[in-house]
Every structure is written in structure tokens, then in C-alpha cells.
NUNU-154982 format. One record per residue (C-alpha): residue in three letters; z, y, x. Coordinates in steps of 0.25 Angstrom, whole numbers. Each point is the difference from the previous one (the first is absolute). Layout:
BEGIN
<"ALA" <Z Y X>> ...
This chain:
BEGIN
<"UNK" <31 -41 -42>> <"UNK" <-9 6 11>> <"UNK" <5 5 12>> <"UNK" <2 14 1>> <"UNK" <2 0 15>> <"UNK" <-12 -8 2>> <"UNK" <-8 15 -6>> <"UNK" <-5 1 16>> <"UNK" <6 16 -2>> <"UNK" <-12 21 -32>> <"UNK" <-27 12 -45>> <"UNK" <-4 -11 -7>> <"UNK" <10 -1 -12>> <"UNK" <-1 -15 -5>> <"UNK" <-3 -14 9>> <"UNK" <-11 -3 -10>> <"UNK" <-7 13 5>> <"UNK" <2 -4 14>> <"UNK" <-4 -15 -2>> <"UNK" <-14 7 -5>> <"UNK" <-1 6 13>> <"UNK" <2 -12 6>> <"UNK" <-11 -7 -8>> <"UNK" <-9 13 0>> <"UNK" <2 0 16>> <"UNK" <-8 -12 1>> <"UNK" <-14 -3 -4>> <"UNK" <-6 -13 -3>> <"UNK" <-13 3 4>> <"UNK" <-4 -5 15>> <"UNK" <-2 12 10>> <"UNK" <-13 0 9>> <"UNK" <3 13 7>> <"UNK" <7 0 13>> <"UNK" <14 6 -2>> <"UNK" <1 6 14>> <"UNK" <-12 10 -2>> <"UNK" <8 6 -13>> <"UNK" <3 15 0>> <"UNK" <16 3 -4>> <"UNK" <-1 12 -10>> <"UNK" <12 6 4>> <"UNK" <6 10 -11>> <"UNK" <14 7 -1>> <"UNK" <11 -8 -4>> <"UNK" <4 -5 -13>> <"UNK" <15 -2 -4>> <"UNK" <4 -14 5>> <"UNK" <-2 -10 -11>> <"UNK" <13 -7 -6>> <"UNK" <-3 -13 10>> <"UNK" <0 9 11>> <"UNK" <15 6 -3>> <"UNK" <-5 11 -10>> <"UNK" <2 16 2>> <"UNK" <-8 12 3>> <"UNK" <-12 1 9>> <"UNK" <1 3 14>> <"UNK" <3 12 5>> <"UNK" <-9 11 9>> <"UNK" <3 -4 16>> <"UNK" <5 9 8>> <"UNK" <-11 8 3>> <"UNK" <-5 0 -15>> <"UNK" <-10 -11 0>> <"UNK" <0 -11 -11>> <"UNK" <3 -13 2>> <"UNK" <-13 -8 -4>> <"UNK" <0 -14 -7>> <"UNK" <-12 -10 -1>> <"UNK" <-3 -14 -6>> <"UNK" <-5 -10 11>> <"UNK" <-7 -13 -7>> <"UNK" <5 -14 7>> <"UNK" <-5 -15 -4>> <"UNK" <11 -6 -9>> <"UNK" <-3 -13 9>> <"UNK" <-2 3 15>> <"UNK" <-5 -16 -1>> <"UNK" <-11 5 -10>> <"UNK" <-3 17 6>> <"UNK" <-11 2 -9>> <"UNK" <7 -5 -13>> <"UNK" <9 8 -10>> <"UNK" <7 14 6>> <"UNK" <12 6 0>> <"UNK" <3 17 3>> <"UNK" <9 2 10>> <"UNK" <8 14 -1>> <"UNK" <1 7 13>> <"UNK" <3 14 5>> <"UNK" <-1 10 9>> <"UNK" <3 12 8>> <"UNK" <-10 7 9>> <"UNK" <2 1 14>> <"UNK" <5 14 4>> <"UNK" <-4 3 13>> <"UNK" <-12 1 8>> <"UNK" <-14 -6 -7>> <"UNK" <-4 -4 15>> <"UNK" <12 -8 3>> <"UNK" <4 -8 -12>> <"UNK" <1 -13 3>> <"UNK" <-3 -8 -14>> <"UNK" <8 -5 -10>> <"UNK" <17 -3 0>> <"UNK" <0 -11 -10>> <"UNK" <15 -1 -5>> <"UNK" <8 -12 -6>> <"UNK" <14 4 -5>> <"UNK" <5 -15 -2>> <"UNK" <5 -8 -12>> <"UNK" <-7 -7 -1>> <"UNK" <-3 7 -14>> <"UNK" <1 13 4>> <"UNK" <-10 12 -4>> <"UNK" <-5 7 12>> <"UNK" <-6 9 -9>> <"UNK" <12 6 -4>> <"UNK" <8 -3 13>> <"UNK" <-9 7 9>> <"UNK" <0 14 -6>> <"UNK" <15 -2 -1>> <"UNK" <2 2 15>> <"UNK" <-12 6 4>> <"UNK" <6 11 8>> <"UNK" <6 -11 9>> <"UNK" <-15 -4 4>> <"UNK" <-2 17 2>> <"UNK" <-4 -4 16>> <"UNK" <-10 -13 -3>> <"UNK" <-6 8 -10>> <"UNK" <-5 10 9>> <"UNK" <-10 -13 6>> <"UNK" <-1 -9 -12>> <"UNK" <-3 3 -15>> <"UNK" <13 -7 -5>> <"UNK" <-3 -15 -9>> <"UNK" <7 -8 -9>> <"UNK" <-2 -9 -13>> <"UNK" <5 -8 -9>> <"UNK" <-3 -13 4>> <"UNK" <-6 -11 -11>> <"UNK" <11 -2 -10>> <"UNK" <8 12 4>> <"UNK" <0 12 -9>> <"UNK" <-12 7 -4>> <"UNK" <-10 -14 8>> <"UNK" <1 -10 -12>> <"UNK" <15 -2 -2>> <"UNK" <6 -11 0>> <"UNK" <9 1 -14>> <"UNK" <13 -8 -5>> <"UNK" <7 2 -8>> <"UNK" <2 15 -10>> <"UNK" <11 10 2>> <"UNK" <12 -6 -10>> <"UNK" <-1 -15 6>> <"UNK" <-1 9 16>> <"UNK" <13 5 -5>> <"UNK" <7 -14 -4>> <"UNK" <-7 -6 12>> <"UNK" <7 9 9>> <"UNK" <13 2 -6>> <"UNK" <2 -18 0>> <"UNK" <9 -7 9>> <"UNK" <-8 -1 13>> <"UNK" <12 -7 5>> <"UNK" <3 -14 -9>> <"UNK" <15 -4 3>> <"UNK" <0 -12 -11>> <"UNK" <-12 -9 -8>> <"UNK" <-2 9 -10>> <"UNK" <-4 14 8>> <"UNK" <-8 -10 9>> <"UNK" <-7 -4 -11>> <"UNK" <-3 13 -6>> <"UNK" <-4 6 14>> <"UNK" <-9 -12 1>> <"UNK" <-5 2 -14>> <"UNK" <-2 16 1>> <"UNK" <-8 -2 14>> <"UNK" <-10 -9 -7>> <"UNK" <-3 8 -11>> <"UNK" <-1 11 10>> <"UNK" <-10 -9 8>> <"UNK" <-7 -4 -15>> <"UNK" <-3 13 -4>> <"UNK" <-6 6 13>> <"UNK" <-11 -14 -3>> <"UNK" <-2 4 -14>> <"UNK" <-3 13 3>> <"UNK" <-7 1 16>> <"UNK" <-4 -16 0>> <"UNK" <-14 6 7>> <"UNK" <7 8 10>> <"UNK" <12 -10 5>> <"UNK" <-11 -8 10>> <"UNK" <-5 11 5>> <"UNK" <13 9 5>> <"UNK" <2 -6 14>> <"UNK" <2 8 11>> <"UNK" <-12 -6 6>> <"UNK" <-8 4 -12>> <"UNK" <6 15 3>> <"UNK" <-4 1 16>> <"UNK" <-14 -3 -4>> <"UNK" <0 11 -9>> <"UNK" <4 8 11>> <"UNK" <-11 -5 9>> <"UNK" <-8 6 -12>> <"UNK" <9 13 -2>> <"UNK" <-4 1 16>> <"UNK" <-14 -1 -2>> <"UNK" <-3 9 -12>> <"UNK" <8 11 7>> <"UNK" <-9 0 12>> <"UNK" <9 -4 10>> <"UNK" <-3 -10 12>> <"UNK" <14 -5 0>> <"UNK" <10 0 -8>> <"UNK" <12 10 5>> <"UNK" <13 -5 -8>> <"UNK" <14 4 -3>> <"UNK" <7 -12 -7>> <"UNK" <15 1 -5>> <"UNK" <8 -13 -2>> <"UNK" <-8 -9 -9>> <"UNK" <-11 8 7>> <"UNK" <3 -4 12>> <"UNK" <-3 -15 -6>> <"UNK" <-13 3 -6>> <"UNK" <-4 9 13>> <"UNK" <3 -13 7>> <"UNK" <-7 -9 -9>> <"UNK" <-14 11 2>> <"UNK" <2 0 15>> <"UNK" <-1 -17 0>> <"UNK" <-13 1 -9>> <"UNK" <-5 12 7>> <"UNK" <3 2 13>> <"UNK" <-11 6 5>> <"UNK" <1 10 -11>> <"UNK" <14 7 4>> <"UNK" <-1 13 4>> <"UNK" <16 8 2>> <"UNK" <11 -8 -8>> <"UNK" <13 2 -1>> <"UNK" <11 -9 -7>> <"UNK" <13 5 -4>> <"UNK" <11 -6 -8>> <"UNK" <-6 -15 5>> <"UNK" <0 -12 -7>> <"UNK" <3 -13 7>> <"UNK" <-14 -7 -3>> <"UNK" <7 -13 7>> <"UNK" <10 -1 -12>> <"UNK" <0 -9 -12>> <"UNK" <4 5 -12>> <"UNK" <13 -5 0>> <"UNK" <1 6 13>> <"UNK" <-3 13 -3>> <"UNK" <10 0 -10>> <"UNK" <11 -4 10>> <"UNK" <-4 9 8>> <"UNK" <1 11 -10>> <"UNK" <14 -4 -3>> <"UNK" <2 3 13>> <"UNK" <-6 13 2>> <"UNK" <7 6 -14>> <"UNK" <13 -4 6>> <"UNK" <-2 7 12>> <"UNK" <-5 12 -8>> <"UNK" <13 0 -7>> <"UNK" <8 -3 11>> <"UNK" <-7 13 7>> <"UNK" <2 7 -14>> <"UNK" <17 -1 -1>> <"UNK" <1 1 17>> <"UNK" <-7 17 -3>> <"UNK" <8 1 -13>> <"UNK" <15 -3 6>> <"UNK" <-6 6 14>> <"UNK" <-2 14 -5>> <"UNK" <10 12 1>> <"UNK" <4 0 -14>> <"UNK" <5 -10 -6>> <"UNK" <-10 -12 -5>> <"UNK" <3 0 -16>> <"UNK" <-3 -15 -1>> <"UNK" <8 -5 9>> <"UNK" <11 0 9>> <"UNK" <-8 -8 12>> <"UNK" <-14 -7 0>> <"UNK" <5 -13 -5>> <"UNK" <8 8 -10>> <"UNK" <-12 5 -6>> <"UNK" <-7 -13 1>> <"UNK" <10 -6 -8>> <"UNK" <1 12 -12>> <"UNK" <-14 -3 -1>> <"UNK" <0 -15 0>> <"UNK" <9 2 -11>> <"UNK" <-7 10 -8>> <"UNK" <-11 -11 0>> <"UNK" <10 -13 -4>> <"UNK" <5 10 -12>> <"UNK" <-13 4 -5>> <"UNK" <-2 -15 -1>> <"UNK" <8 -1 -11>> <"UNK" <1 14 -5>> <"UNK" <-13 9 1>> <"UNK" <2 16 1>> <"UNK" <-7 11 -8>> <"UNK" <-12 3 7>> <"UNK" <-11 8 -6>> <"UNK" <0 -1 -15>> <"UNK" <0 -10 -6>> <"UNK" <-3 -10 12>> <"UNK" <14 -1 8>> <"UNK" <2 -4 16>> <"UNK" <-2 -14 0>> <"UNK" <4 -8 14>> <"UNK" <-15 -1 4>> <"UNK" <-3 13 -4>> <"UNK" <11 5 9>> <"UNK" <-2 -9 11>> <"UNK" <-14 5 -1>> <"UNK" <2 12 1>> <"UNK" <8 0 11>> <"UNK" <-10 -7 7>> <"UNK" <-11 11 -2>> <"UNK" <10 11 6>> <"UNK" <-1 -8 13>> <"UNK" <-12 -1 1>> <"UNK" <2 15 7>> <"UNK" <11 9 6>> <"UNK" <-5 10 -8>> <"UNK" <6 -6 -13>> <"UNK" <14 -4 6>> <"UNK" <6 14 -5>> <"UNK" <-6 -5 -14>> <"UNK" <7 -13 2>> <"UNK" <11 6 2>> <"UNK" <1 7 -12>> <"UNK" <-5 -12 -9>> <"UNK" <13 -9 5>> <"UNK" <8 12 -3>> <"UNK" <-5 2 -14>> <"UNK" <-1 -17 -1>> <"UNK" <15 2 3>> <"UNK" <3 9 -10>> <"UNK" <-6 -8 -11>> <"UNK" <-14 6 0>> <"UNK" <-13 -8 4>> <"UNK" <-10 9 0>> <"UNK" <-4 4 14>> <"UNK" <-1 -14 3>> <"UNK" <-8 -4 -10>> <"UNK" <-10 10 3>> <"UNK" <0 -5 13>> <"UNK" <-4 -13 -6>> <"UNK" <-11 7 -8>> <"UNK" <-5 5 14>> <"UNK" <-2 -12 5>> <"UNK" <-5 -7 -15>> <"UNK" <-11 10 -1>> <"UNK" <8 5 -13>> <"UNK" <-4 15 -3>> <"UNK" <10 9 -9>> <"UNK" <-7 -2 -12>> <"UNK" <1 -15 0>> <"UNK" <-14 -4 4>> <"UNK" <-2 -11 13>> <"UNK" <-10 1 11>> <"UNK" <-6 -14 3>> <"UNK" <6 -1 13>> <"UNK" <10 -11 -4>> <"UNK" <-12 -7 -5>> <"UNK" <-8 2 10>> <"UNK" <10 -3 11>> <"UNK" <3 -16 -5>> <"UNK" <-15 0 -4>> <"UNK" <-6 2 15>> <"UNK" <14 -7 7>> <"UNK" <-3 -12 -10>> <"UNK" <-14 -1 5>> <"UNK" <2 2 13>> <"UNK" <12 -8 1>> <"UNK" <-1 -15 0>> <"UNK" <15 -5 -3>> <"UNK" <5 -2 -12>> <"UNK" <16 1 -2>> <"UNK" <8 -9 -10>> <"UNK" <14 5 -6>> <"UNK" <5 -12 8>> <"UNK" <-6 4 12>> <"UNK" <6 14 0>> <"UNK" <13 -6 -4>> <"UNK" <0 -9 15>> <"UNK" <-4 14 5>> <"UNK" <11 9 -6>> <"UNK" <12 -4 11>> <"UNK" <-10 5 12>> <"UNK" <-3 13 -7>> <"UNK" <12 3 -4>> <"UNK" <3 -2 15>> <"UNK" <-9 10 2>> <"UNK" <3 10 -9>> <"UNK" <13 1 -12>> <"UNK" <-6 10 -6>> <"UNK" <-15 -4 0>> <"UNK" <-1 -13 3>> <"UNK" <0 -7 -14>> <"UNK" <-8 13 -6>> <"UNK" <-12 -5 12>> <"UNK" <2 -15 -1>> <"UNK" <-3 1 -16>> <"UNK" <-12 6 2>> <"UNK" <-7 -8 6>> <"UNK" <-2 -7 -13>> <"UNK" <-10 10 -4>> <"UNK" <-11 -9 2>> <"UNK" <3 -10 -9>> <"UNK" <-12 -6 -9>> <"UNK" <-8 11 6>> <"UNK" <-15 -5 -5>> <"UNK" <-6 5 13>> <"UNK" <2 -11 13>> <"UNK" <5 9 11>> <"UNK" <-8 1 14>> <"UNK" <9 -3 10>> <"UNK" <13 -1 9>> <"UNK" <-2 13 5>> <"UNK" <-11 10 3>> <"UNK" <-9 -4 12>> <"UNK" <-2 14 10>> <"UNK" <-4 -6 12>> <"UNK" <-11 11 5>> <"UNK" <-6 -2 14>> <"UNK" <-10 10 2>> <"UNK" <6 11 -8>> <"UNK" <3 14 5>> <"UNK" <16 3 3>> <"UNK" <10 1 -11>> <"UNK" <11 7 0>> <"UNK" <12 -7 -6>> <"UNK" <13 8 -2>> <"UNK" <14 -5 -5>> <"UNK" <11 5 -4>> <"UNK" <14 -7 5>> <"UNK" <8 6 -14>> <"UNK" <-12 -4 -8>> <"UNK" <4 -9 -13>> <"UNK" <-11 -6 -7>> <"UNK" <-8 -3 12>> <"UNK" <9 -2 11>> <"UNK" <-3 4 14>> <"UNK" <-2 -14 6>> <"UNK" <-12 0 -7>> <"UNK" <-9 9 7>> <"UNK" <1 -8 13>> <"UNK" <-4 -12 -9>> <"UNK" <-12 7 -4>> <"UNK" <-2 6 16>> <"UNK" <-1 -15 2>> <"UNK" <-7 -6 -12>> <"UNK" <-11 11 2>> <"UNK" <-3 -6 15>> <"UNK" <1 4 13>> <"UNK" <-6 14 4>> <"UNK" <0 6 -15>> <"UNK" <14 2 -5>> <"UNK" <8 12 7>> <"UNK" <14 1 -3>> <"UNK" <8 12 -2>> <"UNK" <13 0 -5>> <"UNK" <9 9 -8>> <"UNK" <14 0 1>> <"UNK" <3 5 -14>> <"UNK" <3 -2 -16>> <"UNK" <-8 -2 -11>> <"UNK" <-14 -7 -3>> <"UNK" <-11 5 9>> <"UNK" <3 10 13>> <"UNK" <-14 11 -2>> <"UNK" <8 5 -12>> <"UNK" <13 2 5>> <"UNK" <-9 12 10>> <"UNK" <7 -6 12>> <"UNK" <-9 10 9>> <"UNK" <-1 -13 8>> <"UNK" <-4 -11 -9>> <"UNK" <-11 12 -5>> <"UNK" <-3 4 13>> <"UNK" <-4 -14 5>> <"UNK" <-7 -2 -12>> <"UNK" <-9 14 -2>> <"UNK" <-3 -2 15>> <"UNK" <-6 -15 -3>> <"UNK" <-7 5 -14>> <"UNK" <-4 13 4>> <"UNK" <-3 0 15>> <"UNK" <-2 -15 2>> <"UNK" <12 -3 10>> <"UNK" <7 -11 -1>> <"UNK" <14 1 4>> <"UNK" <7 -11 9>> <"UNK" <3 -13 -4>> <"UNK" <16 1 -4>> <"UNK" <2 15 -2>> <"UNK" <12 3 -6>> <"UNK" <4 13 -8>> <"UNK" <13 2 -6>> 
């Protein structure tokens, strides 16, 4: 099972159609151009493909101006540049103001990893209404994301088994299947993405934006990176320090952090989301209809999950509300304060027999649309973690691990510690521990956490303050909830960071804003 949490965190109608993209996406003849002197042909947008989430074409900003996508052309191999390519999907919006002082490019990575920026970016586009009166707004699907030669695993049916299994095993035989359900899952994403899988590292992704960079005519590279962002943001300021105009990291990922770590850590921060979650509910002036007090509601739900363990609910038909689904879904719902009214009302109806809510939740998260079709989100996520990831977790190590999880979180804890098997019999050798983002000589960063935030926690930013090296991470922290601080409009956090991006003042080492 993949871990969902690990998303760090939206139409082609068949996967054989979308494996020929893939295939068609990369040409076996070797390329003697220079790929940094090609002209993007930028054209409005087309609707997003089934790998990117599905739906309808952006629509008109604001002031009536089109999104605008393009196709950017990348070595397949960054060891072998003038080999076989790959198109890269980007897109944009035009900066709004004054001609005479825009300032470049705002290239954007949402996070994941495995997440379309393509689609995400238009998505909350009027929250970028103030950089985009400097900047022309960028983001893109990075290589084996959406529409930029997916990755692809397994079709829609088996997604739907796949994500309905027991995630976590209490006996040999659901061990056995969850084990047996992850390699075929890991199988299938070989037989059908073999050429890709070497060649989605995070490292193989800040190159492209090096190349992203130069073909929009930018000096440097000015960056807004959101959790998994913030590691590949990381990972370009180490290679290309001198290249690093205005960035800002948000939602930060401990780049010091194992795999395993990480995990841990998340089952911490998803505790303490929850924890945050029943204090507002029993804390308001009516009375909290899930519980009498936080433990209260900790505990209806801990046994909502321990019944759906043996008895799943209705949920959308003809799936039901499985454990994993719910505990998924819940999961999604912390991921902002905005969705703690929908979690809300998801218990209540779990409550009451129906699993719907929930479960749509759990789509959320799954990349699922309503009509039954998967983005590759899930695929790309274990595709890049696995190659980025060197370890390589065993059932039996997880199961030495379940007491210190649990330790950390009742609820979450055996969820995350099972997933860390996600790797297993991967094909591809991951690169490392973790990601290297030492970068002397870069320009400053700013890297903002959030204390409530549950899928990166906050210690994590000062880690990557310190991994960055002395003189280029800022800190500012955000004493608030959810994942990431710009998109809460804390008039603060956005202050600090419009000032830094559009205005180039950086704000004291330490700020905090609550």
C-alpha cells in the first residue's frame, strides 16, 4: 500500500491510450539541437488528461485572460542530454501588471511528489493574484506526472481493489495479501513504465527546471515550492546554487529524514492535527456532535476504525467504507482546517451507518474522480519515492516498528508504518538516504512552517534552515493548522512572503506570525 500521507500535499479514457503517450512521448532518434534555445508554442489550455485528474479546461482568470499551456522537450537521461526526449506539460499565467517591472518567471511545484501542477496551479490561482502582477505565473507536470509521460500501474478496477485491501495486516494471511497486492502493484507499474522508472528522481526533475529556467528567459530561477516542493527546491538550490533567484518553501520537508523517519514523523504530525481537530470541535459554543470531550471523540473514532475492520459500511455504490478508506479519508480532511466541518459531518454520517463522505474523502486523496477513473498520482508518488528512496522495508522490519508507531500515533500509526513497504521489489535501486540540499552560494530562501501542520511537521523547516547552510535559509514560522501557512491568507505569512518575492526584502531570521 503506498502511503497516502507521504502525497507531499488533483481525458484520456483507457491506460493503453495513455501508455501510448508515454511511448509516443519519447523518440528514439538522438537529438543534435540544443534544447535550451527551443521556443515553447504556448496555446490555450486543453481539458486535463485522465493522468493529470480529468475535467474541464481551465477557466478565464480574473481579468478574462486565458490560461496558456506548452510542451517543453527534456532529455529522458540527464547522463545522455542529447539522447531520447520527453515533453514536459507546463502552464501559465501572464503577469498582470506593469510590462516595465515584471520581474521574470514564478515557477510553482505543488508537492507529491506526483502531483499535476498543471491542474493545481489554475486551481488556486487567485491566491497568487499579488505575484502575479511581477511574474507571469509557471507550473508543470514534472516527468512522470500527468500529462509529462506518466508513469502508469495499474487500470481502474484493480485501483479500486488496490485501495479498498487491508492496509493494515493484524494476522499471516492479510500480511500475506497486502504483501502480495503491493508487488503486483510494483509489477505492473515495470511492465507498463520500465523506460521511465530510472529516470523520475528528484534530481532528474531540478534539472529539468534548470532547463524550464532557461527556456523561459530567466537568469534565475524565482521558486515557490510546497511540501514535496520544498525537497525538489532544495535538491535545485544544491545543484544550482548560483542559479537561485527569489524562493520560498512552504509546507517544508525534513530533507535530514530517512524514510522511516518521515513516517514517524508523520505519525506524529497526524496525531497532533487530530488532537487540534476534537480540542475546536468540543471547544465550540454548541455542542460538538462527536463527542462529549477530545479524548471522547478520539475514541468514537478509534472505534469506528476497529468496527470497520471487520464490518465495512456502505459507502458509494457498490464500493463500501473499508478501515483504509476511512482512516484515509480522514487523513485528507487534516490536511486543512477548511475540511474539519466536512470531517465533521463524515463521522456523523459514519455514525449513522453511512460511509460516503468518508470515502470521498479517500477518493480526494487517491486521485479517484466521480466517474471511477484514477489520475497517476498514486503511481507516480511510490514511482519517484522509490527512486529517490534507498531503503527497502521488509514486513518483519515493520513489524519490530509497529510498538514505536503506535507510540506515536493509535490512530495512524500501524496505517504509516505499513507503508513503508511500498517499496518492496521495486526494479529501480533508489539514490539515497535522503536528499543532499547543501547550497553555499545560493541567494536567500525563505522557509516557512506551520506548528499544526500534519504531513510535514514544523521541526522540519528549521532542519532544512540548517541543511541549506548558514546565510541562506530564513525562518519564519507560522503558529497555525493545516499543511502549508501561504494558503491559510494569514496576512502575515503573505505579507512576509509577497515582500521577499515581489519586493526582494527578506524578512528577519525567526519572524513569527500567528
Amino acid at each position: 500500500m503506498p502511503n497516502p500521507c507521504r502525497l507531499r500535499a488533483a481525458v484520456l479514457t483507457a491506460s493503453a491510450v495513455l501508455l501510448s503517450s508515454v511511448l509516443a512521448g519519447c523518440s528514439d532518434d538522438p537529438k543534435d539541437e540544443d534544447l535550451t534555445a527551443q521556443e515553447l508554442n504556448w496555446k490555450d489550455c486543453p481539458a486535463p488528461s485522465q493522468a493529470e485528474g480529468g475535467g474541464s479546461a481551465p477557466s478565464p482568470l480574473p481579468n478574462g485572460d486565458a490560461w496558456q499551456c506548452a510542451t517543453l522537450k527534456a532529455p529522458l537521461d540527464w547522463n545522455d542530454p542529447r539522447g531520447d526526449t520527453i515533453d514536459l506539460a507546463l502552464i501559465r499565467a501572464e503577469a498582470s501588471g506593469d510590462k516595465d517591472k515584471r520581474i521574470g518567471s514564478l515557477l510553482f511545484n505543488f508537492g507529491g511528489p506526483g502531483g499535476s501542477g498543471v491542474t493545481t496551479l489554475p486551481a488556486f490561482g487567485e491566491d497568487y493574484a499579488a505575484l502575479r502582477t511581477r511574474y507571469d505565473l509557471v507550473s508543470f507536470d514534472p516527468r512522470g506526472v500527468g500529462r509529462s509521460a506518466p508513469v502508469l500501474c495499474e487500470n481502474d478496477q484493480r485501483l479500486d481493489a488496490y485501495f479498498q485491501q487491508d492496509a493494515t495486516p493484524d494476522d499471516a494471511t492479510e500480511r500475506t495479501a497486502l504483501l502480495d497486492s503491493t508487488r503486483e502493484f510494483n509489477a505492473a507499474c515495470n511492465k507498463k513504465s520500465k523506460k521511465m522508472l530510472p529516470h523520475v528522481r528528484t534530481t532528474d526533475a531540478a534539472r529539468d527546471m534548470d532547463l524550464m529556467r532557461q527556456v523561459l528567459g530567466d537568469d534565475k530561477l524565482h521558486y515557490f515550492g510546497i511540501s514535496y516542493g520544498t525537497e525538489l527546491g532544495g535538491v535545485y538550490a544544491h545543484l544550482f546554487p548560483k542559479n537561485v533567484g527569489r524562493a520560498v518553501f512552504d509546507a517544508v520537508v525534513d530533507p535530514t529524514q530517512t524514510a522511516e523517519e518521515g513516517s514517524l514523523g508523520q505519525a506524529k504530525g497526524f496525531q497532533l492535527a487530530l488532537d487540534n481537530f476534537a480540542e475546536d470541535c468540543v471547544s465550540k459554543i454548541e455542542d460538538c456532535p462527536i463527542g462529549d470531550s477530545a479524548q471522547d471523540v478520539k475514541d468514537r473514532i478509534a472505534k469506528l476504525l476497529s468496527d470497520l475492520d471487520r464490518k465495512p459500511l456502505p459507502g458509494v455504490f457498490p464500493r463500501e467504507l473499508t478501515q483504509t478508506a476511512a482512516t484515509n479519508g480522514i487523513a485528507q480532511a487534516l490536511y486543512s482546517q477548511d475540511f474539519w466541518e466536512i470531517l465533521t459531518e463524515a463521522l456523523v454520517q459514519a455514525y449513522d451507518g453511512d460511509g460516503r463522505i468518508l470515502l470521498l474523502l479517500s477518493d480526494s486523496m487517491n486521485g479517484r474522480s466521480e466517474n471511477g477513473e484514477y489520475s497517476n498520482i498514486t503511481a507516480a508518488n511510490v514511482s519517484i519515492n522509490c527512486a529517490d528512496d534507498k531503503a527497502r522495508y521488509t514486513a518483519e522490519f515493520v513489524e519490530r516498528k509497529l510498538p514505536e508507531f503506535r507510540a506515536a500515533s493509535e490512530l495512524f500509526g500501524d496505517f504509516l508504518a505499513w507503508s513503508m513497504i511500498s517499496c518492496i521489489d521495486w526494479p529501480v535501486a533508489g539514490t539515497g538516504d535522503h536528499p543532499d540540499v547543501s547550497a553555499p552560494g545560493s541567494a536567500p530562501i525563505l522557509v516557512v512552517g506551520n506548528t499544526g501542520d500534519p504531513a510535514t511537521p514544523y521541526e522540519g523547516a528549521r532542519k532544512m534552515v540548517r541543511a541549506l547552510g548558514k546565510g541562506v535559509g530564513v525562518e519564519l514560522t507560522y503558529k497555525g493548522q493545516g499543511h502549508g501557512a501561504y494558503d491559510s491568507k494569514n496576512k502575515c505569512v503573505q505579507s512576509a512572503v509577497n515582500g521577499y518575492l515581489l519586493e526582494g526584502k527578506v524578512p528577519a531570521a525567526g519572524t513569527v506570525c500567528s
